[in-house]
C-alpha angles and dihedrals in degrees: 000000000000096000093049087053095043091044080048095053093235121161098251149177127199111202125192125188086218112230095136123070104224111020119192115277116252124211087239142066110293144215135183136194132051122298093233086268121290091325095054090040091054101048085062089049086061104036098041076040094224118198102192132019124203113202098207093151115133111285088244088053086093095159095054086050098049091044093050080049096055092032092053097049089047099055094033093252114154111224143216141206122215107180135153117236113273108252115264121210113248130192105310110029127128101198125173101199103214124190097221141337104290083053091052085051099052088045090063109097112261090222106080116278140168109249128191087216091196102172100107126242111305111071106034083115088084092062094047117125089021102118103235138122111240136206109210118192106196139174099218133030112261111259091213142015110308112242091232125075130209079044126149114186130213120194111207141153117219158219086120132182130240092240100053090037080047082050098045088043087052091049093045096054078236111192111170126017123212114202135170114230096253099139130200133114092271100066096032093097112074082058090052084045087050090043100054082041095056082233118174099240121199107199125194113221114227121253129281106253126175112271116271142177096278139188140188108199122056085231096055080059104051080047084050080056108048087039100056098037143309110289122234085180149346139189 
């Protein structure tokens, strides 16, 4: 998407919330940190007058969603939603659907197993005190102790492939993966890994938002753009 707006020549902004500590560089004007919640969204909506806003967070990053829906109502700002197809299960797969994480928790056996626990860093609270190993894959190293423990910890960077995630589930004696519904080709390859491994896969759904224009493809956006108004920016 950043690349489409820069190669158009559109007055842009690239905003990060900043949990990762060194993001990927845009070909835009950046910026990186939270907003103060809608309000505060809305107030830079107003002040940067901005005309468009494009939601392309991450479809677990439900706060940022709900506050760009609100923002966006409260300054007049049409918006936008940029977001990858769910996941859908194929011939193989042993999926478990769970509605959220706690779900996702209570769906593990009780009985120890090695879990390729692949949800990122902020919610591994929820599977403290199951007594499992766990397999995390993280973008960052961890500041502090992890809250799990029997944890190993693996800082990477994707997008991966399913022959080298096959390969790390094999090492790991892996046998159950928990996942979060994010979609895309980059993650994708952990549930093509599960899949030739006949692994049990407990997948989070992602949360219930509002409805919103949405689409699916970077170029349908930058239509969505030249069809509503010239854009002075979007973020």
């Amino acid at each position: 998407m950043a690349s489409l707006l820069a190669d158009a020549r559109m007055d842009a902004v690239f905003s990060y919330a900043g949990r990762t500590a060194a993001p990927v560089s845009q070909p835009l004007p950046t910026r990186v940190g939270g907003f103060g919640g809608a309000e505060g969204l809305a107030d830079y909506l107003r002040d940067q007058r901005i005309s468009h806003v494009i939601d392309a967070t991450h479809p677990f990053a439900a706060q940022i969603s709900r506050n760009a829906i609100t923002a966006t109502q409260a300054a007049g700002v049409p918006l936008l939603v940029l977001e990858r197809p769910a996941w859908q299960p194929e011939p193989g797969d042993n999926w478990t659907r769970c509605a959220d994480i706690p779900a996702a928790a209570r769906a593990l056996p009780e009985t120890p197993a090695h879990v390729f626990l692949a949800i990122g860093k902020q919610n591994l609270g929820a599977f403290a005190g199951l007594a499992h190993r766990w397999l995390l894959r993280l973008v960052d190293p961890p500041e502090g102790a992890l809250p799990l423990p029997n944890a190993h910890a693996i800082i990477a960077r994707g997008p991966f492939t399913a022959d080298a995630d096959q390969a790390l589930m094999n090492a790991h004696a892996i046998t159950h993966l928990v996942a979060k519904n994010a979609g895309g080709a980059g993650g994708e390859a952990k549930l093509i890994a599960a899949r030739r491994l006949r692994l049990p896969v407990i997948l989070i759904d992602r949360p219930a938002l509002p409805e919103r224009m949405t689409v699916a493809d970077p170029q349908q956006a930058l239509d969505w753009l030249h069809q509503t108004a010239p854009a002075r920016r979007g973020v």
